[in-house]
N, C-alpha and C positions, 0 to 999 in steps of 0.2 A: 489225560486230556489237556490242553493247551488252554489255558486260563483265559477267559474272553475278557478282549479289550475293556478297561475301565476309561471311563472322562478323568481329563489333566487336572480338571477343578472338582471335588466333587460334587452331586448334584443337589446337597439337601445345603452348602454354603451358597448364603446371601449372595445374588448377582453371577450364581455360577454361570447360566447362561451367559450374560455378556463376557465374562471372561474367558469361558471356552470358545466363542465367538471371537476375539480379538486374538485368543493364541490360533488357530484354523486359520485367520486372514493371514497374520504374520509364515506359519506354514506355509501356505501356497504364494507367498514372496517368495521361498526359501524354493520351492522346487519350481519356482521361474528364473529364480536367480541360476540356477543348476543350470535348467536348459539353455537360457539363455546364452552362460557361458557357450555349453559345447558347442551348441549352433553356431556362434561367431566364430567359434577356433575352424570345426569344419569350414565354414566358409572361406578362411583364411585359408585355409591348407587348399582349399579347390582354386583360387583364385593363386594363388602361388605357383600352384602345380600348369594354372594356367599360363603363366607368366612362362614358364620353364618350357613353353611347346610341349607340353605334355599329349601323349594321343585321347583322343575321345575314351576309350577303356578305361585308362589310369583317372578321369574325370571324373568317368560313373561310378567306380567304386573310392573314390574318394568322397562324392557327394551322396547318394544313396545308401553307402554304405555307412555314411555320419548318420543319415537318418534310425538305421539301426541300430548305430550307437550311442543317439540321444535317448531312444527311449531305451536300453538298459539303463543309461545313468538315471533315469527318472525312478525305472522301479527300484533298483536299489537306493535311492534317498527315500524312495516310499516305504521300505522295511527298515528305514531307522524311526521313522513316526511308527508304524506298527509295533517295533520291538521298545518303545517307549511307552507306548499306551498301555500294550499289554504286560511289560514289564519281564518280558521273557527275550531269550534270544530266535533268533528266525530261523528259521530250518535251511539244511545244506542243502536242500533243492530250489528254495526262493531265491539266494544270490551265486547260485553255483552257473545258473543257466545266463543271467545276465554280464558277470563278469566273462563267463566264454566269448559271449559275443564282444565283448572289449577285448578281449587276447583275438581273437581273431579279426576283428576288423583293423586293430594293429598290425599284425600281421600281412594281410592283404596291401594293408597302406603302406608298410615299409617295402615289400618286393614291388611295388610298382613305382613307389618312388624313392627307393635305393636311400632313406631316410632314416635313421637310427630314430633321432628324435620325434618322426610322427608314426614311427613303427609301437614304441614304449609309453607313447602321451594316452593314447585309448585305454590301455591295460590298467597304467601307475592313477588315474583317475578313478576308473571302477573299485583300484584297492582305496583309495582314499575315501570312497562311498561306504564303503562296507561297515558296520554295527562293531565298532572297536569298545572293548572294555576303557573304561575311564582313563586315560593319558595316553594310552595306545594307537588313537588316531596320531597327534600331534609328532609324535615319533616315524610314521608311517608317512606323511606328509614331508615331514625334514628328510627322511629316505628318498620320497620319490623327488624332490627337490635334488638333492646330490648327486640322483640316476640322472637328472635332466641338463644338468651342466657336464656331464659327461659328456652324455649323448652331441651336445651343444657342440663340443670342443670337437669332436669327431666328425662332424656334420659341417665342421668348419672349413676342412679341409676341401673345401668344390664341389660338396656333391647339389648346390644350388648355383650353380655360374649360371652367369645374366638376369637372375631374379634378387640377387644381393638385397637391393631395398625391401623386397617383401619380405625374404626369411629374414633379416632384422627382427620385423618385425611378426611375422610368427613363429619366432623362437622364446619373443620377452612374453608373447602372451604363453605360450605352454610354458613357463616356467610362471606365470601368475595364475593359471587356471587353477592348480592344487590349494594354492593360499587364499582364493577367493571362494572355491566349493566350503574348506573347512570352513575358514570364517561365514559363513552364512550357517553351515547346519550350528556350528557353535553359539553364534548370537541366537537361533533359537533353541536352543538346550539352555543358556539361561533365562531365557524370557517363558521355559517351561518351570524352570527351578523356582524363579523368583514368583512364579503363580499359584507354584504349591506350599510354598513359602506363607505366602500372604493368605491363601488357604487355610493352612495350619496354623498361622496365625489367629484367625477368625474364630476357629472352630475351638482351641483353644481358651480364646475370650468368652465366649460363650457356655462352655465347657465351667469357668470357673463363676459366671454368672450364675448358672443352676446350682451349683456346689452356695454360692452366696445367698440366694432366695431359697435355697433348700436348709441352712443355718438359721437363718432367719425364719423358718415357718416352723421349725424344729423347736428353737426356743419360745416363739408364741407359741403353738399351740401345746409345746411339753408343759409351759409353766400351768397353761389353763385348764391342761386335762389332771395336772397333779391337784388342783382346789379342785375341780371338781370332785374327784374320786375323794379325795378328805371328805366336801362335804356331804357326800352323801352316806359314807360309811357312819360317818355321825348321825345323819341322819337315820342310818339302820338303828344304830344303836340307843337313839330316844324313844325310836319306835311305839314303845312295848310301853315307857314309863313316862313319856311326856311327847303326844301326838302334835301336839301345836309346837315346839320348839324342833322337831324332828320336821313338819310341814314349813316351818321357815327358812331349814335346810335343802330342803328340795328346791325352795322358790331363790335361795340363793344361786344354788347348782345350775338352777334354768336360767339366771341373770348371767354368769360365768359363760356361761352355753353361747349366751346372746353377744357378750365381749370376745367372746375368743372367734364367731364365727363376723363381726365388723371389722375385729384386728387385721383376720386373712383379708377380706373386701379390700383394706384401708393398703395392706401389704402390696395386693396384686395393681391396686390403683400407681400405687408410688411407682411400682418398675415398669409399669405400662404405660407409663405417664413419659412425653415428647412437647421438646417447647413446640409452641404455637407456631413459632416462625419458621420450623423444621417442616411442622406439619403442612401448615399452608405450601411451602415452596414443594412438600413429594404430593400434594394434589392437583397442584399447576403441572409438575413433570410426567404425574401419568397422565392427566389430559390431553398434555401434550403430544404424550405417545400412543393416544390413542387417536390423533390427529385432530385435533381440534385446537384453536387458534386461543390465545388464553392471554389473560391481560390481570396483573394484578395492582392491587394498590390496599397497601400495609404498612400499617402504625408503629414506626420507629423504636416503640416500647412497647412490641407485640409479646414480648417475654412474659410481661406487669401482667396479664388478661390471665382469667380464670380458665386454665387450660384441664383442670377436670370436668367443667359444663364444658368448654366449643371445642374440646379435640375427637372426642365422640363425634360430635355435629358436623364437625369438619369432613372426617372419613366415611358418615353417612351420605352426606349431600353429594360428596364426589362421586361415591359409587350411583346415587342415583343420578347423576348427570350420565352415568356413563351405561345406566342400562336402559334408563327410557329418553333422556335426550335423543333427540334427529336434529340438533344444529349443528353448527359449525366454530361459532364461537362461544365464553365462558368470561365472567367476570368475577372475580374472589376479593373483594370488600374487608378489612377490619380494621375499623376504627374506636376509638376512647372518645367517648363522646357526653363529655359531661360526669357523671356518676354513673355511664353504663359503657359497657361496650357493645359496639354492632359488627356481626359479622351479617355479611352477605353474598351470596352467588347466586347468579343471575347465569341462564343460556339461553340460546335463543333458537325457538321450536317454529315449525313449517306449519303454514295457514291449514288450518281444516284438522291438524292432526289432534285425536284425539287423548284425551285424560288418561294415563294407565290406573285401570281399578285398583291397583295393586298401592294402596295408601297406610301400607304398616308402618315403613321405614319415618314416616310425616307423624306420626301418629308416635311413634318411639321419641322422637323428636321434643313434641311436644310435650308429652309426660319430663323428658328429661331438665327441659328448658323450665318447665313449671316448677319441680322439687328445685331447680335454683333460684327462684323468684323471677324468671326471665319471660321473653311473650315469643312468642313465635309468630311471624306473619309468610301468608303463601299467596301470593298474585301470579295470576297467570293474565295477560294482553298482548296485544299490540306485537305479537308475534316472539315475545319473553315468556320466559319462566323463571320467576325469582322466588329464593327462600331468605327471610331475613331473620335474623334473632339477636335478640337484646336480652342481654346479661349483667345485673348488677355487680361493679366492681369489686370482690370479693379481697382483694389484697392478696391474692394467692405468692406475687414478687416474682423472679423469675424461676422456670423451673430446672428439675436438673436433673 
């Protein structure tokens, strides 16, 4: 069975949607740039051929019959995105049917207008579309380049008397169409490399982050579980002949218990931990993106602020602006204000709407604001909803 298409980026690296999004836009440049060409060369060639008194016949199947041969070029640039995705080559029936149609509307086009050069330009195109192994196109391209100044030279010879100025010039464009199709699939075959790249990059980083927090919890918890099991094995072993020094064993072991399960807290806090100024600016940008008009104003040494109380707070208050908010705008506050810091956000809710019962997230808040010594205040008027909190300057420095 034929391995079903995978994403360019994959789906569980940071931001892969926007990036599978930006390589799909650049794609469909790439198969506008395609058509775009051959539609102007047909045009050209119809307009040429017009120029030549050509009869009404020789017109139709020059122009109608372009039409069939833009969209084979389409499908066959479309089975090089396939044959990338999926990482497999295309089957001989996807481009066997479409390049026909290039040999034959070449054909068509050279017996009615006795043209070598527009006989070969339909065909030498569709091979230049085709799913080449890695350096293979660029070979196949300088081929039909050499076929075309052939053709050129032979073509020279009158078979366009009285239209001279026009084959000029659609002689130079068929000898630029092959260099302009590859270079477009090629600028995006790197703009697909350098995505997997950066990719693999990420995933890599990440990759060696786990390996780093998994070293680190390794040695916390190896050194705490080896005292513990000492002390408790001591502690068997007084058992029987000194119950109280064997029971002070235990309540060691339980103290050990109690370090090694704050260590991890203290562990997961550090790598979870994001400067404030990071923070606030990705909860303006999803606000943002969740279409709401967003205005900030932030304390130059937003670094200095106790980013284990407000970075919690921060990614609380966001998500609740953005599941019970109904305004349109959002205000994000943090200042140093003396010996405390205030952060605040503020949006602004529709007359009459109602309180959401749902008051856990304020209530999380405020336990957390409390174990820092901080206040929590909540006003709701005048068509606002603000959440304010105050934080005693802890010295935390910047984070990192």
């Amino acid at each position: 069975m034929t391995a079903a298409p995978t994403p360019l980026v994959p789906t569980d690296h940071p931001g892969a949607g926007a990036l599978n999004r930006g390589i799909s836009a650049t794609w469909w440049y790439t198969v506008s740039g395609v058509a775009f060409f051959a539609v102007a060369i047909v045009f050209a060639w119809t307009v040429t051929l017009f120029g030549t008194g050509a009869p009404t016949p020789t017109l139709l199947v020059s122009g109608l019959g372009g039409l069939a041969w833009v969209t084979a070029c389409v499908v066959l640039t479309l089975q090089h995105r396939l044959s990338v995705r999926a990482d497999v080559a295309p089957s001989r029936a996807s481009w066997m049917v479409p390049l026909a149609v290039c040999a034959a509307y070449g054909l068509a086009l050279g017996l009615v207008s006795g043209s070598w050069m527009l006989s070969i330009t339909p065909l030498l195109l569709g091979l230049v579309l085709l799913t080449w192994p890695r350096g293979i196109r660029l070979r196949v391209m300088i081929g039909a380049e050499l076929t075309l100044i052939v053709a050129w030279v032979v073509d020279a010879r009158g078979v366009f008397e009285g239209a001279e100025e026009y084959w000029w010039a659609v002689a130079i464009y068929c000898l630029f169409l092959p260099v302009a199709t590859v270079s477009s699939i090629w600028w995006w075959d790197v703009l697909v490399t350098l995505d997997r790249a950066r990719a693999s990059e990420a995933r890599l980083a990440a990759t060696q982050e786990r390996l780093r927090v998994a070293t680190d919890v390794h040695d916390l918890q190896g050194h705490h579980l080896q005292v513990i099991a000492l002390q408790l094995e001591l502690a068997e072993r007084l058992m029987a002949r000194d119950p109280e020094a064997a029971l002070e064993q235990v309540r060691l072991a339980r103290a050990s218990v109690d370090e090694a399960r704050q260590g991890t807290r203290d562990l997961a806090t550090r790598f979870r931990s994001v400067p404030l100024g990071d923070e606030l600016a990705n909860a303006a940008d999803l606000l943002r993106a969740a279409g709401l008009t967003v205005t900030t104003a932030i304390a130059p040494d937003a670094a200095a602020a106790p980013g284990s109380a407000l970075g919690p707070v921060i990614r609380e208050t966001t998500t609740n602006v953005l599941r019970h908010g109904d305004g349109g705008k959002v205000r994000l506050t943090l200042a140093h204000e003396g010996a405390d810091w205030r952060y605040e956000i503020a949006n602004d809710v529709s007359a009459g709407t109602v309180p959401s019962p749902d008051g856990s997230g304020l209530e999380g808040i405020g336990r957390r604001i409390a174990e820092a010594g901080g206040t929590l205040e909540v006003r709701r008027g005048e068509g606002e909803f603000v959440v304010k909190v105050r934080v005693p300057d802890a010295g935390e420095g910047p984070q990192r």
